[in-house]
C-alpha positions as a printed Julia matrix, in Angstrom:
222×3 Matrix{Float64}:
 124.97    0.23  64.95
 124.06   -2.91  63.14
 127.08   -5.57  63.02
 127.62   -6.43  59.75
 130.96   -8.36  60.12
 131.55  -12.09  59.29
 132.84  -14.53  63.11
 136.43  -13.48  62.23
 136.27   -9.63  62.38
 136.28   -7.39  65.24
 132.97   -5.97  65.33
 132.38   -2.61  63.67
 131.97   -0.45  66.81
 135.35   -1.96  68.26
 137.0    -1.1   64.98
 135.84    2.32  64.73
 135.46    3.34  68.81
 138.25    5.85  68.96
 138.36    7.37  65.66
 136.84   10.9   65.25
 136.7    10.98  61.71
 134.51    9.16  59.01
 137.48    8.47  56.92
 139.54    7.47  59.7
 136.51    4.95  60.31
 136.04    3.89  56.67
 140.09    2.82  56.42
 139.85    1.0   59.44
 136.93   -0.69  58.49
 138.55   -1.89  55.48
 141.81   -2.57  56.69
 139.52   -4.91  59.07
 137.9    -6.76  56.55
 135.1    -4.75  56.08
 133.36   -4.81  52.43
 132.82   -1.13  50.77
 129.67   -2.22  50.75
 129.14   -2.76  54.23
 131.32    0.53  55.33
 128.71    2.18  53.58
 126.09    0.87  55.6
 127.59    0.52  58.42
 128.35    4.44  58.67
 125.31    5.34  56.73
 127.22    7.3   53.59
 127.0     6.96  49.7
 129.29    3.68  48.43
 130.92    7.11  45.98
 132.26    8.28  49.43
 133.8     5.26  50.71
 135.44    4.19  46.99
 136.82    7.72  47.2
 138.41    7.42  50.92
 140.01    4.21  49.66
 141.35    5.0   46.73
 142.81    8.55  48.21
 144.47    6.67  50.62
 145.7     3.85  48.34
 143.62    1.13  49.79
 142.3    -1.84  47.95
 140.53   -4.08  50.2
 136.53   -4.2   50.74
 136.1    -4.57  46.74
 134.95   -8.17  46.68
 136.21  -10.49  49.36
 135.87   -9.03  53.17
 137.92  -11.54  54.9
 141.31  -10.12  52.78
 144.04   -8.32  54.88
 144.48   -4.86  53.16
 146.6    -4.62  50.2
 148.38   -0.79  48.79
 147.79    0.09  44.83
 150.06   -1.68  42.72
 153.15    0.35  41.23
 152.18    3.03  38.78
 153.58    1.12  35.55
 151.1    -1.51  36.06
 147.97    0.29  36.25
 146.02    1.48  33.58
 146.32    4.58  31.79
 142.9     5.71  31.88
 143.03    5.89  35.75
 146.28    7.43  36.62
 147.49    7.28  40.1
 149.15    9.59  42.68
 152.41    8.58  44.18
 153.15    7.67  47.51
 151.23   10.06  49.79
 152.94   13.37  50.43
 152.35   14.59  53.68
 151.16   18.44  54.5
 154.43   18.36  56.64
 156.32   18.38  54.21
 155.24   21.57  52.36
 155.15   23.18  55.74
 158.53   22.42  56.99
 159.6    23.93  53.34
 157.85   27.03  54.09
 153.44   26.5   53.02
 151.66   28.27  55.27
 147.85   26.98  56.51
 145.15   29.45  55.85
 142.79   27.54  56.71
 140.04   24.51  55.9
 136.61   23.92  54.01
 133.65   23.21  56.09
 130.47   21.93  54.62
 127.65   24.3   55.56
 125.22   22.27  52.77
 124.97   19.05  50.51
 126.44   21.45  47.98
 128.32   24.57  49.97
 131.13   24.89  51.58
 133.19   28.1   52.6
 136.79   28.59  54.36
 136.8    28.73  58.45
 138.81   31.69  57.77
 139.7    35.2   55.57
 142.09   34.26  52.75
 144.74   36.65  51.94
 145.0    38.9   48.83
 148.82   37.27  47.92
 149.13   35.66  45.05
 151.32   32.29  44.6
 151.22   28.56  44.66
 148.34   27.0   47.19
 147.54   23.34  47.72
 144.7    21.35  49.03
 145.08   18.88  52.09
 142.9    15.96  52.9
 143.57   14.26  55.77
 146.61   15.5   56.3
 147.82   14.08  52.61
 148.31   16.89  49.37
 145.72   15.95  46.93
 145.7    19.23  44.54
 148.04   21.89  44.12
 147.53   25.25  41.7
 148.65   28.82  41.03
 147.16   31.84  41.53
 148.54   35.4   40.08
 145.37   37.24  40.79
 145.33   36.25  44.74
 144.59   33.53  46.61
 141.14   35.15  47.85
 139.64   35.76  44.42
 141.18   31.81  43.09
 139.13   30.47  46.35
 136.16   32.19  45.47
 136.08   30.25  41.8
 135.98   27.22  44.09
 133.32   27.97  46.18
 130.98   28.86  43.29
 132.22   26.61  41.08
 130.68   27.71  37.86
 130.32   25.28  35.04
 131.66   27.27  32.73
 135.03   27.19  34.45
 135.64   23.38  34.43
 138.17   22.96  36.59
 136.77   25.11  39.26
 133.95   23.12  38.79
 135.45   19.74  38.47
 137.33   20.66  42.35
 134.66   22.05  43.83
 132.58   18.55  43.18
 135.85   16.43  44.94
 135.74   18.8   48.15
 131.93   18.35  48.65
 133.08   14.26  48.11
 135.61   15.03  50.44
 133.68   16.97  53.24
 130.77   14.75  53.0
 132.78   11.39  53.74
 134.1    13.39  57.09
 137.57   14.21  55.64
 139.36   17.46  57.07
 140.1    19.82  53.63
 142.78   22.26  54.26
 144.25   25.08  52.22
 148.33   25.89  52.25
 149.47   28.85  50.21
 153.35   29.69  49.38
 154.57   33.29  48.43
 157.85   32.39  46.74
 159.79   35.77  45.5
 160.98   36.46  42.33
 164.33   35.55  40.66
 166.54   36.88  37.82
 168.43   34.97  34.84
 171.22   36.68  33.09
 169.59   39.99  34.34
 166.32   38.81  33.07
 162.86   38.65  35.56
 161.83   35.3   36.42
 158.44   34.34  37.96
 158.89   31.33  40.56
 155.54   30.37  41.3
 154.05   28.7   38.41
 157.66   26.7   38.22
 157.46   25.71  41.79
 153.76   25.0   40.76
 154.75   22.69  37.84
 157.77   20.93  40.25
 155.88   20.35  42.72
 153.16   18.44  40.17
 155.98   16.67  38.7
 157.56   15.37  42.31
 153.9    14.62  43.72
 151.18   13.61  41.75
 148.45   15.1   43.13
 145.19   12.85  42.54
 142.98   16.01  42.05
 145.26   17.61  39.42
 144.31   16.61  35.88
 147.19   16.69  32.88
 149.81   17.53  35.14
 148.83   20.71  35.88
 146.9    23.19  38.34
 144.76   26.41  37.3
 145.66   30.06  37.38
């Protein structure tokens, strides 16, 4: 590996010996100093995939001056509107502990394919993508989770959003991040004897409490 780094860095291969994953090795590398530039070359992946890592994960450093400790996104009020932000990180855990279940995780089988490690159920109900351990998209689905995953994999034009997703987990699964899927089967409810639906309003709650950087508008797709 070529060593890239300026006197006062670790080199590169120190930084990055006992990480597994590319985007464990691109934070590192920035949180060492490291220009985006050079992470890119360093690890010999598009400058897109390295931007991406960093700003999923909230990190600012490797932009313009290599020798500056790593610094977290400013507060959401003082960014600009045209590139809204996620809040903190919200852990996988979390959904787990609250009753998500895994299904499973994308693996890229070409530049532009991918397909789940494993059969997704029929349920319908509220699913959300993982990268890296950190909820980056969550949607409803009322005609099952299988058929909703197959719209991602093909990821027609026509259906934008589909589309638009399927582009970030290629991003994602080419710059060595882990891409899992969670699914929740909430049951119904009733209001003054009236039917209630509770997955598109845990859907639109969980939005609201997380943020999710894939999710555009504030909300997922059916």
């Amino acid at each position: 590996m070529t060593d890239l780094a300026a006197p006062e860095r670790l080199p590169a291969d120190q930084v990055t010996v006992s990480l597994r994953t590319k985007a464990d090795r691109i934070r590192a590398l920035a949180n060492a100093g490291y220009l985006r530039t050079e992470i890119a070359i360093l690890l010999d992946i598009r400058y897109q995939h390295v931007r991406q890592v960093l700003e999923r994960s909230g990190i600012i450093a490797g932009r313009t001056n290599a020798s500056a400790p790593a610094a977290r996104l400013p507060a959401a009020e003082n960014r600009s509107p045209s590139h809204p932000a996620a809040a903190t990180p919200f852990p996988a855990s979390r959904l787990i502990e609250a009753g998500f279940v895994r299904i499973g995780q994308w693996n890229l089988v070409s530049d532009g394919a991918f397909v789940l490690d494993s059969i997704a159920p029929t349920d319908a109900g509220v699913y959300a993508f993982v990268v890296d351990g950190t909820v980056v998209y969550v949607g409803v689905t009322q005609g099952g989770l299988r058929r909703r995953m197959g719209h991602y994999v093909r990821g027609h034009e026509r259906q934008r959003t589909s589309s638009r997703v399927k582009r970030l987990i290629l991003e994602a699964l080419g710059a060595g991040s882990v891409v899992e899927v969670l699914l929740a089967t909430p049951g119904g409810t009733a209001w003054n004897g009236l039917p209630v639906v509770t997955a598109p309003g845990l859907e639109a709650g969980l939005i609201r409490l997380i943020r999710p950087i894939w999710n555009m508008n504030g909300v997922g797709q059916r």
